[in-house]
C-alpha positions in Angstrom: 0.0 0.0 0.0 1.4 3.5 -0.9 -0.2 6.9 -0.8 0.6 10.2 -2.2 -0.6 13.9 -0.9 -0.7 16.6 -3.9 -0.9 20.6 -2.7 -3.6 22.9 -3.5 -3.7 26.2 -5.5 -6.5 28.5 -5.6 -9.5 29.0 -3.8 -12.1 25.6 -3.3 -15.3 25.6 -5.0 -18.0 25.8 -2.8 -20.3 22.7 -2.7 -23.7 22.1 -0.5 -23.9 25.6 0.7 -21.3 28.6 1.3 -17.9 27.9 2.2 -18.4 24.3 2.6 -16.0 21.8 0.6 -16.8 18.7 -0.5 -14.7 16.2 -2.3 -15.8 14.2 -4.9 -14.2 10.5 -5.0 -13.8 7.7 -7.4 -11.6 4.8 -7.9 -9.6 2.8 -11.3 -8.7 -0.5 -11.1 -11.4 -3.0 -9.7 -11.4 -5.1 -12.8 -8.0 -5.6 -13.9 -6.6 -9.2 -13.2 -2.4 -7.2 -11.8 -1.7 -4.1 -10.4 -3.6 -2.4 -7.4 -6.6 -0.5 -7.1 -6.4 3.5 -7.3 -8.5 6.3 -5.3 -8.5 10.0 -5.9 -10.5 12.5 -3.8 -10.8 15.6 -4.7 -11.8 19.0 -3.5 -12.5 21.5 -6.6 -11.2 25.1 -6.8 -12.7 28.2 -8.6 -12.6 28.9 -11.8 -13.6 25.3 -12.4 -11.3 23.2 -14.6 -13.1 22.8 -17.7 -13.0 19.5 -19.6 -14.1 17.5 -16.2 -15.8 14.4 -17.2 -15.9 10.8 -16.7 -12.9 9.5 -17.4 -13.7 6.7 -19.1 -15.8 9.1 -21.7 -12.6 11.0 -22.2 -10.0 10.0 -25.2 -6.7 9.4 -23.7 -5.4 12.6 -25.1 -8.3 14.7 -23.3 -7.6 13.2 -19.6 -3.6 13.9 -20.6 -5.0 17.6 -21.2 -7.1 18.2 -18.0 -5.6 15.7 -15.6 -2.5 18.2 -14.9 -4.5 21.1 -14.5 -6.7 19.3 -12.1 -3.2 18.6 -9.9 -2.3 22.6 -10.7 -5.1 23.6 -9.4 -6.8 21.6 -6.9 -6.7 19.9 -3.9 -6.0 15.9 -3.6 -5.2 12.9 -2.3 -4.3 9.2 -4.0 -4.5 6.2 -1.7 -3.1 2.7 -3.6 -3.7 0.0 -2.5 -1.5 -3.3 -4.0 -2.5 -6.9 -5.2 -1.1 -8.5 -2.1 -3.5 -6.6 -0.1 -6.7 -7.4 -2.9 -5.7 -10.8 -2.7 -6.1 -10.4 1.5 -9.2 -8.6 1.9 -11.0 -8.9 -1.3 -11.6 -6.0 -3.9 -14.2 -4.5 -2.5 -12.9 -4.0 1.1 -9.3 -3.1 -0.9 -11.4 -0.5 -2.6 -13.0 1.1 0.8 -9.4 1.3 2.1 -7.7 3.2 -0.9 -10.8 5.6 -1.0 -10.1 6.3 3.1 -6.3 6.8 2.4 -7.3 9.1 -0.6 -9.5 11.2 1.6 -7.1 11.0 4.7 -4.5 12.3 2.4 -6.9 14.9 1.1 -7.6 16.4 4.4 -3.4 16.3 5.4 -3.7 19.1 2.4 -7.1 20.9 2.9 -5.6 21.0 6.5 -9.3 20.3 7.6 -12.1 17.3 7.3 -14.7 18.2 4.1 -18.2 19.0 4.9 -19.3 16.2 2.6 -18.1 13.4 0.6 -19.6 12.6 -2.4 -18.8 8.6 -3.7 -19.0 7.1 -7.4 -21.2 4.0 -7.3 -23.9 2.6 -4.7 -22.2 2.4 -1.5 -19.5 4.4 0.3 -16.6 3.6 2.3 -18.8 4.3 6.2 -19.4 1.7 8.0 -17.3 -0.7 5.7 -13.8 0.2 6.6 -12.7 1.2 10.5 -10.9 4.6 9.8 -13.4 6.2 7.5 -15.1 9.2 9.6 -16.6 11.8 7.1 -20.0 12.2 6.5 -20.5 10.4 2.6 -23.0 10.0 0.0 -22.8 7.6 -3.0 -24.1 8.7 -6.0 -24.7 6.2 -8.8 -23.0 7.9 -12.2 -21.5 10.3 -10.0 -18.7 10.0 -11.9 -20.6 12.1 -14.9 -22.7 14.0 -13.1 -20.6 15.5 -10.2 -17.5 17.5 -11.7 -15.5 16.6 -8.1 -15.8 12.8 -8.7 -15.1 13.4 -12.5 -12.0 15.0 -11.3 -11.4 12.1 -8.6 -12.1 9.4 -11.8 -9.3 11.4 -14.0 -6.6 11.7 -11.8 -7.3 8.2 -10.2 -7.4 6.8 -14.1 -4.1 8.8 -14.8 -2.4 7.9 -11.6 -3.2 3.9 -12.5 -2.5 4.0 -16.0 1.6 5.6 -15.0 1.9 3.0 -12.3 1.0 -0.2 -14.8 3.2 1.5 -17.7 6.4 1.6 -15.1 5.6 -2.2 -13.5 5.4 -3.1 -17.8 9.1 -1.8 -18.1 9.7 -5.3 -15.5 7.2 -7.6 -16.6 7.1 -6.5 -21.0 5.5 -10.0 -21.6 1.5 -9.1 -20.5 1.1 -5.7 -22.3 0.5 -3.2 -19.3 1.2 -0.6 -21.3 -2.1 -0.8 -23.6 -3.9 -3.2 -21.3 -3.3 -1.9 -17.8 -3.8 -5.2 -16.3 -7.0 -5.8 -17.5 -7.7 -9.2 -19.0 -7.7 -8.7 -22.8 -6.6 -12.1 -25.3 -2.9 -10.6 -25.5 -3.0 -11.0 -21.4 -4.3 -13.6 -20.8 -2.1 -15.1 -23.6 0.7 -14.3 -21.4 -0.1 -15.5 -18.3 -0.2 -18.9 -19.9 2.6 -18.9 -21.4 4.8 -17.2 -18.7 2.5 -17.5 -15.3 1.6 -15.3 -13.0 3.8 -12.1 -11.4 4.1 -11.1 -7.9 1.7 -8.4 -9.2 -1.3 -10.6 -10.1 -4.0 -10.5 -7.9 -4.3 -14.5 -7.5 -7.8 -14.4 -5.9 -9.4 -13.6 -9.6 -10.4 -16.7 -11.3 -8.4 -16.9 -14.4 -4.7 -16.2 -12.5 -5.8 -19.0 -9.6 -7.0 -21.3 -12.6 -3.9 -20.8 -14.0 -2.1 -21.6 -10.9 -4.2 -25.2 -10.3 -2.9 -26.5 -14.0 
């Protein structure tokens, strides 16, 4: 597990209500068979960075655009958490923990707790992970709908995508650099033919199928 806390410039955008700030967060990397899973939280500042969207409706090249202003210009925190630990807890509960680290980090910049938390999906890190304390609302399609989350989902995306092109400068065989760990035909090709890395997550079917042949 590693974690990284990014400064903030500018003044945050107000959310629910005057000079409250809520942080949007979202998270990359639930599916993929290696690498860990990736939260972002982020608190906004005004002017708004245009270009937020989901980042899976943005091209590459957009999210390489807006991504770097979001880090010029707002405030945030990454929480990672590695395969070792997905294969321990399970995705889900890995997921809860990188979105706590991510907002723990957040408030080490913001130098205080957000007012509110909004969450990409259907459930939110309270009550499912010991350390989370902020008051949190999960919005389904937040991620399109809620420019803090879109921010959270671009630099979360980013963040994952940078980690999986370094780990494919080790491992070349498995394609990290155009498949991030996900489990595309060229992939899972590999992990046939060469096995599994210290960076497979051996709790998804087709690595611990792989490992019973």
């Amino acid at each position: 597990m590693s974690a990284n806390v990014f400064m903030l410039s500018g003044m945050p955008e107000a959310g629910i209500g005057a000079k409250q700030f809520v942080a949007g967060v979202d998270e990359a990397g639930r599916g993929p068979l290696a690498g860990p899973v990736v939260a972002a939280a982020v608190v906004l500042c005004r002017p708004c960075v245009p270009g937020l969207d989901d980042s899976k409706r943005l091209s590459p090249a957009q999210r390489a655009v807006v991504e770097p202003r979001i880090r010029r210009r707002c405030a945030f925190g990454i929480g990672v958490v590695e395969a070792e630990a997905i294969d321990r807890l399970n995705i889900f509960q890995a997921t809860m923990w990188a979105m706590t680290i991510a907002t723990a980090r957040l408030v080490a910049v913001l130098g205080r707790d957000p007012d509110a938390v909004l969450v990409d999906g259907n459930l939110t890190p309270a009550g499912r992970h010991p350390e989370w304390r902020w008051r949190a609302r999960a919005i389904v399609g937040g991620d399109a709908s809620e420019r803090c989350i879109s921010a959270a989902s671009i630099i979360a995306k980013e963040h994952r995508d940078r980690l999986m092109r370094g780990h494919h400068q080790a491992h070349p065989h498995y394609g990290w650099d155009r498949n991030m760990g996900y489990g595309t035909p060229e992939h899972l090709g590999a992990l046939r033919e060469h096995g599994p890395t210290p960076l497979h997550r051996r709790s998804f079917a087709p690595v611990a199928q792989l490992e019973l042949l």
